[in-house]
Each structure stands twice: as structure tokens, then as C-alpha cells.
C-alpha positions in Angstrom: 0.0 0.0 0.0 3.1 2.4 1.1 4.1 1.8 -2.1 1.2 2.2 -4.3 0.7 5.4 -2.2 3.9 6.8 -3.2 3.2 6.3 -6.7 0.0 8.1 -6.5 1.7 10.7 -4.8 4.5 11.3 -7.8 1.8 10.8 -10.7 0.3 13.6 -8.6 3.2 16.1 -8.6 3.7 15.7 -12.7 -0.1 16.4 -12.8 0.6 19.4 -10.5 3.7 20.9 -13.3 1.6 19.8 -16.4 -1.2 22.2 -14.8 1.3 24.6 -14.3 2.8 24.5 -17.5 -0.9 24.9 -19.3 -1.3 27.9 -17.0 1.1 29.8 -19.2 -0.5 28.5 -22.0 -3.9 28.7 -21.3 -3.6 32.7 -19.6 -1.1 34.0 -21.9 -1.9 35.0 -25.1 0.1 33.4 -27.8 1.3 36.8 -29.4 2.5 37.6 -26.2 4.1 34.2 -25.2 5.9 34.7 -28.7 7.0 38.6 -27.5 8.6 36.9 -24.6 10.3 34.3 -26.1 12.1 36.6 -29.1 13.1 39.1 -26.1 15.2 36.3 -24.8 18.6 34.9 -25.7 18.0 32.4 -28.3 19.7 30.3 -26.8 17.4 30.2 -23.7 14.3 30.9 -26.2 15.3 27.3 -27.8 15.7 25.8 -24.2 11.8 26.0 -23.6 11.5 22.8 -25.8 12.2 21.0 -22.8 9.2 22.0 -20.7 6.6 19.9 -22.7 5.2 18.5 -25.6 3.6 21.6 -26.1 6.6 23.9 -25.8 8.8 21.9 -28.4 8.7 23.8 -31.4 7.2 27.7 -30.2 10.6 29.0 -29.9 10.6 28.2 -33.7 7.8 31.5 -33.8 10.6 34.1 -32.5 10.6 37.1 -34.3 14.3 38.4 -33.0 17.5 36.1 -33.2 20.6 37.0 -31.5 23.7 34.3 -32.3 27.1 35.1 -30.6 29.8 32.7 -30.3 31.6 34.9 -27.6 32.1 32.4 -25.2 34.0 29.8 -28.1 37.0 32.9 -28.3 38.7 35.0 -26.1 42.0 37.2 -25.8 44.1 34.3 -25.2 48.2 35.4 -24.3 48.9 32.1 -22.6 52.7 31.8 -20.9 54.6 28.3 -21.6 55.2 26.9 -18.2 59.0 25.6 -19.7 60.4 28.9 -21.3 58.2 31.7 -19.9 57.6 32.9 -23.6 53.6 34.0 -24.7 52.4 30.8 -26.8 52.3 31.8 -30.8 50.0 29.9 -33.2 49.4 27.0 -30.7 50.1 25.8 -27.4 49.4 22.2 -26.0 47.1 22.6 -22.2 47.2 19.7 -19.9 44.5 20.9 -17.4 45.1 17.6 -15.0 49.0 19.4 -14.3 48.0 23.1 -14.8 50.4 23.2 -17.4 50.5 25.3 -20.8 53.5 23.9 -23.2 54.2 26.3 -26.5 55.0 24.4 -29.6 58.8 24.5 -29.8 58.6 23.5 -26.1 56.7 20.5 -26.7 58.8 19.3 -29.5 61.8 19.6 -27.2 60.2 18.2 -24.1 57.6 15.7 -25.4 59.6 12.8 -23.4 59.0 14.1 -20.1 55.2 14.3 -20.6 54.3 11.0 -22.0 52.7 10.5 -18.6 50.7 7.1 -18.9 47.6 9.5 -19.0 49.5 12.7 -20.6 47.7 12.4 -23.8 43.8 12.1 -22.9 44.6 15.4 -20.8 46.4 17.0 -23.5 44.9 19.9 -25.7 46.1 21.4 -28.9 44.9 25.1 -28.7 45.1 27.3 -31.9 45.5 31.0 -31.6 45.5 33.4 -34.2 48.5 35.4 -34.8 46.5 38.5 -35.9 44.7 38.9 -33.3 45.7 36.7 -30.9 42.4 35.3 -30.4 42.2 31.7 -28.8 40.2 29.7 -32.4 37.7 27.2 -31.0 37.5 24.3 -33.2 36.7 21.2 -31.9 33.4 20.2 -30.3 31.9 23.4 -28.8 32.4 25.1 -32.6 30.7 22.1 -34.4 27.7 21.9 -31.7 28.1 25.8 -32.0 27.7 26.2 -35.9 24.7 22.7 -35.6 23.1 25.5 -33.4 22.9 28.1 -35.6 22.1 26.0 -38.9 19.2 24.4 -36.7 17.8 28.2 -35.7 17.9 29.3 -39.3 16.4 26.3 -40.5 13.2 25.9 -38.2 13.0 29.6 -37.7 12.6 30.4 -41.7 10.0 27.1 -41.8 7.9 28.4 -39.3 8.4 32.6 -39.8 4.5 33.9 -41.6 5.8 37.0 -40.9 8.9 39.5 -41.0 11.9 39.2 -38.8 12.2 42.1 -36.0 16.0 42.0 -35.6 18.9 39.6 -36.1 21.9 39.4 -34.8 25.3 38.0 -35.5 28.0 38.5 -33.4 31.8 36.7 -34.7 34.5 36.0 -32.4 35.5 32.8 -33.5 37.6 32.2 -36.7 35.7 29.9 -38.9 34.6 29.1 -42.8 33.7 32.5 -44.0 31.4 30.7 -46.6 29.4 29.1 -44.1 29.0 32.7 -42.8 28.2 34.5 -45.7 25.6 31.2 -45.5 24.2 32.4 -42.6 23.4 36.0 -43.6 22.7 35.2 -47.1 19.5 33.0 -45.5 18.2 35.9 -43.3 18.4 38.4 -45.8 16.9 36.5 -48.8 13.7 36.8 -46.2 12.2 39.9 -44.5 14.4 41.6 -41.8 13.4 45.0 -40.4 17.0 45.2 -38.4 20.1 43.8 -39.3 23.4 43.7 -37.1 26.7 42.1 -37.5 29.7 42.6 -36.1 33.0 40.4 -37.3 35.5 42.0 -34.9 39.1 40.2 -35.4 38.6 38.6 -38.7 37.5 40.0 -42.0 34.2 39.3 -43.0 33.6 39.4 -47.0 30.9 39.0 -48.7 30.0 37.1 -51.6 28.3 38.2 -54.2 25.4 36.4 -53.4 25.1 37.8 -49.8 26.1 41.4 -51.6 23.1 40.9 -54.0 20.9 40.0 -51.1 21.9 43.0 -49.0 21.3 45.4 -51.6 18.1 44.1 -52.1 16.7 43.6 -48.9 14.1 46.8 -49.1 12.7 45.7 -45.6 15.5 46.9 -43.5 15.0 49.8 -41.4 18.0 49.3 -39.1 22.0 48.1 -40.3 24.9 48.1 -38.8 27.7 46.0 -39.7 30.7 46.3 -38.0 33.4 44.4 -39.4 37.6 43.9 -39.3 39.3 46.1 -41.5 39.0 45.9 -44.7 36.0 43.3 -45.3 35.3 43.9 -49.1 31.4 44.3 -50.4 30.8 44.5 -54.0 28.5 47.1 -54.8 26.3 45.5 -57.9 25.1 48.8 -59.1 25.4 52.3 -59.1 22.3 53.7 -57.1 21.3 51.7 -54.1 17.6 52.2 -52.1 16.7 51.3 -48.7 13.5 52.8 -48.7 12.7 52.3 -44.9 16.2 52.7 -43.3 16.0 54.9 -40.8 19.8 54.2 -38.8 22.9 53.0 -40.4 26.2 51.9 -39.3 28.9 50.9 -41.1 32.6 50.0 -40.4 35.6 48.6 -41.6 34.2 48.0 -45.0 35.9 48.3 -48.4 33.2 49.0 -51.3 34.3 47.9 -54.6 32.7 50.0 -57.0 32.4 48.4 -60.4 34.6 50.4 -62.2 32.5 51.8 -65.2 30.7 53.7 -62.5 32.0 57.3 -61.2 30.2 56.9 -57.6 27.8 55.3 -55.8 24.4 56.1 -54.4 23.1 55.8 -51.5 19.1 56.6 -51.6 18.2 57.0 -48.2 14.5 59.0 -48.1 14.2 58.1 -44.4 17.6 58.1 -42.8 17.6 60.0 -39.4 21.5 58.8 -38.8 24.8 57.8 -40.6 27.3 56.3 -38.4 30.5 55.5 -40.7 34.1 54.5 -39.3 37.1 53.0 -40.8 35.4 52.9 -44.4 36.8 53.0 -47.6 35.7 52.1 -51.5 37.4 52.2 -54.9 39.7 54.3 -56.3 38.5 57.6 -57.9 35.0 57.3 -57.4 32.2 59.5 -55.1 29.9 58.5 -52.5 27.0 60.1 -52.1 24.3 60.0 -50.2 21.0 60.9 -50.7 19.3 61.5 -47.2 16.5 64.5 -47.0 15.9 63.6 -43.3 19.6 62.8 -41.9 19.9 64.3 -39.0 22.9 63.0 -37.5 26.6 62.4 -39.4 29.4 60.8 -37.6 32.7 60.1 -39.8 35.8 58.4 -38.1 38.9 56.6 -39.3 41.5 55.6 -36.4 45.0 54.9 -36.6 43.8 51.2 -37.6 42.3 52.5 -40.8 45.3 54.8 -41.5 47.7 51.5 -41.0 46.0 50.1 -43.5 46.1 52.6 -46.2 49.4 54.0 -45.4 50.9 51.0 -47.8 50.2 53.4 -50.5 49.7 57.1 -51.3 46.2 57.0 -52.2 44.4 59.6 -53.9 41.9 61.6 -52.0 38.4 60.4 -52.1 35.0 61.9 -51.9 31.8 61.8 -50.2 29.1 63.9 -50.3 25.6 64.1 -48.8 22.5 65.9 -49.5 21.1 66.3 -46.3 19.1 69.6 -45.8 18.0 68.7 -42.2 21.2 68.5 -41.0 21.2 68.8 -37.0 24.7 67.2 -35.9 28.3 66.8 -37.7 30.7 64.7 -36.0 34.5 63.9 -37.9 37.5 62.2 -35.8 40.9 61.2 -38.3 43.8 63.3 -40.1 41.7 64.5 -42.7 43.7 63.6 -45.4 41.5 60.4 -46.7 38.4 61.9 -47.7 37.0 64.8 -48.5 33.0 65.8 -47.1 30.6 68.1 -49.0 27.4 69.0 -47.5 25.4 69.5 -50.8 23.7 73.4 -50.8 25.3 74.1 -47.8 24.9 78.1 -48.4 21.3 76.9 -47.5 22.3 74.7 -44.2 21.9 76.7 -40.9 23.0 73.0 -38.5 23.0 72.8 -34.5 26.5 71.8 -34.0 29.9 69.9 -35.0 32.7 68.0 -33.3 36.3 67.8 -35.3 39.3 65.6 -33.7 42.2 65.7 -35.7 44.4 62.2 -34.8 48.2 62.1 -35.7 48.3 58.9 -37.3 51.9 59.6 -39.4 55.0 61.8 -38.6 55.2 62.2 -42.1 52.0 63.7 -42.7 52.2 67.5 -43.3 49.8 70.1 -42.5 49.4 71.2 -45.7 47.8 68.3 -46.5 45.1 68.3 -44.2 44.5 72.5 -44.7 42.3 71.4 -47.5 39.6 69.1 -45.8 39.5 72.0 -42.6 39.0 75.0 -44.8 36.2 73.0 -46.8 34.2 72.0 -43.6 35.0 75.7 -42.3 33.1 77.0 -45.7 30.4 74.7 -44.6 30.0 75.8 -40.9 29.7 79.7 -41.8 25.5 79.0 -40.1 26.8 76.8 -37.5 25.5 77.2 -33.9 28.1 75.1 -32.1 31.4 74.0 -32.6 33.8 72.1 -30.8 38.0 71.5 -32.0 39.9 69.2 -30.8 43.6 68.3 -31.1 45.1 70.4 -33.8 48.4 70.0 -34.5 50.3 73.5 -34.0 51.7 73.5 -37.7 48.1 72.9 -38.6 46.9 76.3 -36.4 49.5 78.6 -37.9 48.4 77.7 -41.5 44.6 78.2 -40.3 45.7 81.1 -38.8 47.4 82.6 -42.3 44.0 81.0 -44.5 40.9 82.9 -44.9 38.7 81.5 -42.5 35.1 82.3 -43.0 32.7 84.3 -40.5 30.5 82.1 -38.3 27.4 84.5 -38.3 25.7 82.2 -36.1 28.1 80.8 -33.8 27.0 81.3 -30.2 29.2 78.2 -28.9 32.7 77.2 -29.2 34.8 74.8 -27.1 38.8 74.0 -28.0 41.2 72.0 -27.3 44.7 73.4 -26.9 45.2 76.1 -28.9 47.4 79.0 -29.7 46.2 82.0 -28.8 46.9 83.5 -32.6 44.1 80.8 -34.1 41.9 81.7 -30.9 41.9 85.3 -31.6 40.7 85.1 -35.3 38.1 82.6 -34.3 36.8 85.3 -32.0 36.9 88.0 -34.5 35.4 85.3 -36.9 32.5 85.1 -34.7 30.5 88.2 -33.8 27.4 85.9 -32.1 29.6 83.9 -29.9 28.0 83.7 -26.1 30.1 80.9 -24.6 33.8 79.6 -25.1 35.4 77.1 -23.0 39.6 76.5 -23.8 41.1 72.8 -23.0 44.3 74.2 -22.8 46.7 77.4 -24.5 49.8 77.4 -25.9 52.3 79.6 -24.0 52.3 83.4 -25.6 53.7 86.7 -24.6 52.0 89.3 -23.5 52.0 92.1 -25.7 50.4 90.2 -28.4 46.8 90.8 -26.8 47.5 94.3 -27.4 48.1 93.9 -30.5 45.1 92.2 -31.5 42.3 94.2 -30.9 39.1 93.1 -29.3 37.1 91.1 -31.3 33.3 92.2 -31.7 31.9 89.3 -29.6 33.4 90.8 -26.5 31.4 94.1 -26.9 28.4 92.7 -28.3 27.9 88.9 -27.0 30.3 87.2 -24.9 28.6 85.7 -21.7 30.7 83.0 -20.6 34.4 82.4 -20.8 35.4 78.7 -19.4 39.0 77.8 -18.8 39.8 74.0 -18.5 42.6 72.3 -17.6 44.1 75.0 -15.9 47.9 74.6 -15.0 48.3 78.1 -13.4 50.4 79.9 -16.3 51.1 83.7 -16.3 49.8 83.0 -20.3 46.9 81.7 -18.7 46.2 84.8 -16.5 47.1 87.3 -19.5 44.1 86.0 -21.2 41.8 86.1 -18.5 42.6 89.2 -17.4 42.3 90.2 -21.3 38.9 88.8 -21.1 37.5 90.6 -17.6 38.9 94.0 -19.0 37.3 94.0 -22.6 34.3 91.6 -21.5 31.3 94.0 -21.9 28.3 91.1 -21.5 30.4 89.1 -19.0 27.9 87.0 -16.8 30.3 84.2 -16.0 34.2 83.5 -15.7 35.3 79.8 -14.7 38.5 78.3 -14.0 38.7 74.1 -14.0 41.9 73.5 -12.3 44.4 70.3 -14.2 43.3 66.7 -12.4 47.6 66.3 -12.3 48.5 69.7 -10.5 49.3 68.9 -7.0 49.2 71.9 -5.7 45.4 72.8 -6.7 44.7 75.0 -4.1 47.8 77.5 -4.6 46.4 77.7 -7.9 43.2 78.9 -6.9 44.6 81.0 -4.3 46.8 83.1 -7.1 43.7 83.5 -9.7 41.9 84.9 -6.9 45.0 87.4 -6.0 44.8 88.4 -10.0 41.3 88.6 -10.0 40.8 90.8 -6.5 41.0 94.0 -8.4 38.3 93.8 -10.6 35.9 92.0 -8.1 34.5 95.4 -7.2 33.5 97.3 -11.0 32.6 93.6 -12.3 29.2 92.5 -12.1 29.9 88.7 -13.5 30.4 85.4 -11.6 33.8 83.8 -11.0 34.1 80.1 -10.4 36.6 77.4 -9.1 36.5 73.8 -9.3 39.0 70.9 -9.0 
């Protein structure tokens, strides 16, 4: 009886979970059991077919797919435990003795580990000598890529309708046909956002997955951020994404066929252009199309300069019709590209951001004076602008150029500058309300008197910022210049250097400077650390 009771008892408790389980079903509708299954991991999404009979193939319904293989591939610098030298192309791991053997080590050493188990604890570990990336490729990769081929398969069966968002994330080195596989599948269907990011290993695509990307009119969000270069042939000369609203690219090379002069981008709907470490063919234009961009960010990093540095290659460009313009934001040398914003005379933009990067010694000024004094032409309506990191050669060839009036400017913030290029930006700017300086070149003092006083200080000027203070008489000329022709002063700060030890001495003697003009100035000083 005890043990007929017990079985009653157990038959009970499944019972019990089976009710439990056809609570969610039964409650829930089955749009939004499908809502919360896509917000998951798909890999936890596919787990549910364990729960029941029931549950076995709804993850199959998900309408957003993210497939990372992050934990296969890691930064892996391992140390050989004989020489004490970082493991190159492979090392040999016996986890059982905590020991990491490098390849010339194991050659020289196999004898002293043929241990009677040595070998079933031995690993052979492959590491990339790019990127030194551990490369998974044993079992975990093959149940890894079964995974994904299994997801793309039942998925695409069981999809009626469009696909929300997928996502690809590449870590691990593999095939990069069976890639291009992969994406090729997703985008021969109906995607609204695409995202794929290849890191550490070029990602190219094949023609096929070019053609398919180029025709996938669903898309309304891209981003592919890839190694650099990762080549993608362009198959024509005008390309529409009629519902893209964001896109993202970087580390691609577009090869242009070459009996087109440029290629189009038709983008009706774009709000923002994201675009880093890009590049495309030889002697053509890119231009893009975009009556509702609002947003343009444009960088190339040292990584992208390595690259093209093999070479002198001619000077590319891109331009953009983009009469909403709001934001403009560039970071490189400026010697790559150059950017037209088409009818600018007509533009009147909120603000730009421009960080020059040294990437070569042997790259002159002169050579980026071209690419400043075209965006300069461009920024004549601006509202805000914000310079970072110009080289001094650079400033003292600005300084000598025509630079145009910004009738509009009310904001400006620099980086270190020499006081030469900061006074003709002031007289360049009759509007300007607020300037904060990240640093000044050292100057002597009877240059201010020199100068003149730039309209903006009669008319305009509000609020003067000094940052990165080091306590330099240079530094107190100009503030003093500033408090004695400052006619619509409200507000004079000082941000003291995070290395100065000796903060508060600092304070102490801007506060001695500025004690005789405390009582016929009305504005506000301020102090911080």
C-alpha cells in the first residue's frame, strides 16, 4: 500500500507541473508568449522545448535572433610553463597538471610528458597570430555552428511573418562561406534590423550575400561592424533602402564596379549615418541621398590609416544631400576623404565635433588645410562647434587661411590652442555667447595688445570657461584680457588640471589676479578641481 501510495503521490506532482505548465498557455496569449520568447537569448528561447510536448517547437515562432559565439573565443596570451615565452600559433594545455607547453617547447620536451595518461589530458589550442584570439575548433564550434544551422532552419520554416531584428556577433575564426551562408538566409527573407559585427577577422561578402543586401528593401535598421578591410561589392550604381532609418557601417571596403563614377546611397528616411574606418574604390564619389539625416558621424583611427598607409592614395569623396542637418561629428587626419554637404549656403546646422588624430609623422599640415578650410566653408551658419587636437603646424596655416565668418556661432569649445588661431576665431565670430579653452599654448603678453578686441566681447560674450588649468602667467594674461574688454560678462570659470598637485595654490593666485576687478565687475567667477 506504502508503495502504491507513493506512486499516487509522484503521478500527482507531474499532474501538478503539467497544470502549471498549461497555465502559461492557457492565460497567456500566444502573441505575447511569442513577445517573450524573441526578447530572450536564443539560446534560452530554444531551451523552452524542454518544458513539454507543447513547448517543443514555439521558440521556432521568435521574431528576434541573436547568435554570438563569444564564449568559443577569447583574448588568449597564454605563458609556456617551460620557457616563460607567450604561446604563438598554438600551445598544448594539460589541465590535470595546470600546465600550458608552446609548440617548440613540446617538441623539445615531449619525453618528459608521456605520462601514462599525458595524452587524454592534453589539448592542442590554436591561436591566431592577428589577433591573438584563442580559435575554438573542436566540439563546442561544431555543436556551436549545428546550433545556428538548426535556428535558421526551423525559424525560416515556421516565420508567416517579417523578422524584428537579427543578430550575429563573430568571435571565432571559422569558414567565411558558411558565414556568408548564414546571412545570405536571413536576408533572402524579411528583416526590419540587421546587425553584424565580425570584430578580429574580415568578414567578405559574396556576391550572393552582396546581392541580397542590396536588395533587402525591408531593412530599417543596419549596422555591420566588421575587421578592416571586409570587401562588399556594390552590384550597381544607385542603391535604395527605402525604410532605413539608422545606419552603421565600419571597416568595409566598397568595390565599385569600375565603369561607375560613384555610388548612391538613396536614403528617403535616414535619421542617422554612423560610418568609421570605411573606404571604396579608387576615384569614385559617394554620395548619399538622405532629405531627413539628421545625425553624421565620420571616423577613421590609426587602424584605418595602417592600412592605407601602404600606398599614397588619392583623395576620395563623399558627399551628402542632407538639408535637415542637425549634428556633424568627424575624428581622423583628414587627409582620406574629403565631405561636401550638398547646398550648404542653404544649411543653418546645431553643431559639430572635429578631432584631428596624428596617425603619421610624415604627414604635413598642408595636407590636411584642404579638408579644414572646406568644412570651415560649410560651418559659416553653425551654432556650435567644438575642436579638438590640432596639431600646432596645422593652427599657424589656419591662422594665415581665410577663415570664414561664423554669423551664427553662439558656442565654441577648443582644445589646446594657440592663442593666434583663438583670436581670429573670435573676430570670426560676432554671435559667440560661450567659449570654454582645454588648454593654451604659451604666448607673450604684448600680443593681446596687439590684437584688438574682437566684436563678440562688446556685443555677445557671456561665458568664458577655462579648462585644464595649469596656473600659467599665459593663462592669466588672457583672463585678465577677457575681464577688461568683456562688456556682457555673466560668468568667468576656471577648472583646475586633475595632475596639479598643488590645486589649491592655484586657486589662491587667480583669486589674488582677480581681487581688483571684483568690485566694477558684475559677473560670476568660479573654481572647481
Amino acid at each position: 500500500m506504502e508503495g502504491g501510495s507513493s506512486k499516487i503521490h509522484k503521478s500527482g506532482q507531474i499532474a501538478s507541473v503539467g497544470q502549471e505548465q498549461d497555465m502559461i498557455n492557457n492565460k497567456l496569449p500566444e502573441l505575447l508568449i511569442n513577445r517573450i520568447l524573441s526578447l530572450l537569448p536564443t539560446k534560452d528561447a530554444v531551451r523552452t522545448c524542454v518544458l513539454s510536448k507543447r513547448w517543443m517547437n514555439r521558440w521556432t515562432s521568435i521574431t528576434q535572433l541573436d547568435i554570438n559565439d563569444s564564449d568559443l573565443s577569447y583574448n588568449y596570451n597564454p605563458i609556456c610553463s617551460y620557457c616563460q615565452n607567450i604561446c604563438i600559433d598554438y600551445c598544448y594545455e594539460y589541465d590535470k597538471y595546470n600546465m600550458t607547453i608552446c609548440s617548440e617547447c613540446h617538441f623539445h620536451y615531449n619525453h618528459q610528458l608521456t605520462m601514462q595518461d599525458a595524452n587524454i589530458y592534453k589539448r592542442h589550442v590554436d591561436i591566431d597570430q592577428e589577433s591573438g584570439m584563442k580559435i575554438e575548433s573542436g566540439k563546442k564550434e561544431q555543436r556551436f555552428v549545428n546550433f545556428v544551422a538548426r535556428v535558421l532552419l526551423l525559424t525560416c520554416k515556421s516565420r508567416s511573418m517579417e523578422l524584428e531584428r537579427f543578430s550575429l556577433v563573430i568571435n571565432n575564426k571559422r569558414d567565411v562561406s558558411l558565414q556568408n551562408t548564414w546571412i545570405s538566409s536571413i536576408l533572402s527573407g524579411r528583416v526590419k534590423n540587421l546587425r553584424i559585427h565580425s570584430y578580429f577577422y574580415k568578414l567578405p561578402f559574396s556576391p550572393l550575400t552582396s546581392d541580397y543586401l542590396f536588395n533587402c528593401t525591408s531593412l530599417e535598421e543596419l549596422e555591420l561592424v566588421l575587421h578592416v578591410f571586409s570587401t562588399i561589392k556594390v552590384p550597381t550604381i544607385s542603391i535604395h533602402f527605402e525604410h532605413l532609418k539608422f545606419l552603421k557601417l565600419s571597416g568595409i571596403f566598397f568595390n565599385i564596379d569600375s565603369s561607375s563614377d560613384c555610388m548612391t546611397l538613396c536614403l528617403p528616411l535616414l535619421k542617422k549615418f554612423d560610418f568609421k574606418n570605411c573606404n571604396w574604390s579608387s576615384g569614385k564619389d559617394l554620395i548619399v541621398q538622405a532629405p531627413l539625416l539628421e545625425i553624421v558621424s565620420i571616423e577613421q583611427d590609426i587602424e584605418f590609416y595602417n592600412v592605407i598607409s601602404h600606398h599614397d592614395p588619392p583623395i576620395l569623396s563623399m558627399k551628402f544631400n542632407a538639408l535637415n542637418l542637425k549634428e556633424f561629428t568627424y575624428s581622423g587626419c583628414g587627409i582620406a576623404q574629403l565631405i561636401h554637404l550638398f547646398d550648404h549656403n542653404f544649411v543653418s546646422f546645431d553643431s559639430a565635433e572635429i578631432t584631428l588624430i596624428k596617425c603619421r609623422q610624415t604627414i604635413l599640415a598642408t595636407k590636411c588645410l584642404p579638408f579644414l578650410l572646406l568644412l570651415f566653408q560649410q560651418f559659416h551658419q553653425l551654432k556650435s562647434i567644438k575642436f579638438e587636437r590640432f596639431d600646432l603646424d596645422l593652427e599657424v596655416l589656419l591662422t594665415k587661411a581665410n577663415i570664414p565668418v561664423f554669423s551664427l556661432l553662439s558656442n565654441l569649445e577648443l582644445g589646446l590652442v594657440t592663442v593666434e588661431l583663438l583670436m581670429d576665431l573670435l573676430h570670426k565670430s560676432p554671435m559667440l555667447k560661450t567659449l570654454v579653452l582645454k588648454g593654451l599654448h604659451n604666448f607673450d603678453k604684448e600680443f593681446l595688445s596687439s590684437a584688438g578686441v574682437p566684436h563678440c566681447l562688446i556685443s555677445s560674450l557671456q561665458i568664458v570657461k577655462f579648462e585644464k588649468v595649469n596656473g600659467d602667467k599665459h593663462e592669466m594674461f588672457l583672463a585678465k584680457y577677457f575681464i577688461e574688454n568683456g562688456m556682457m560678462m555673466e560668468e568667468l570659470g576656471f577648472s583646475i588640471a586633475s595632475q596639479r598637485p598643488d590645486k589649491s595654490k592655484v586657486v589662491e593666485e587667480f583669486k589674488e589676479m582677480l581681487y581688483p576687478f571684483k568690485k566694477r565687475s558684475l559677473f560670476i567667477y568660479c573654481f572647481s578641481y
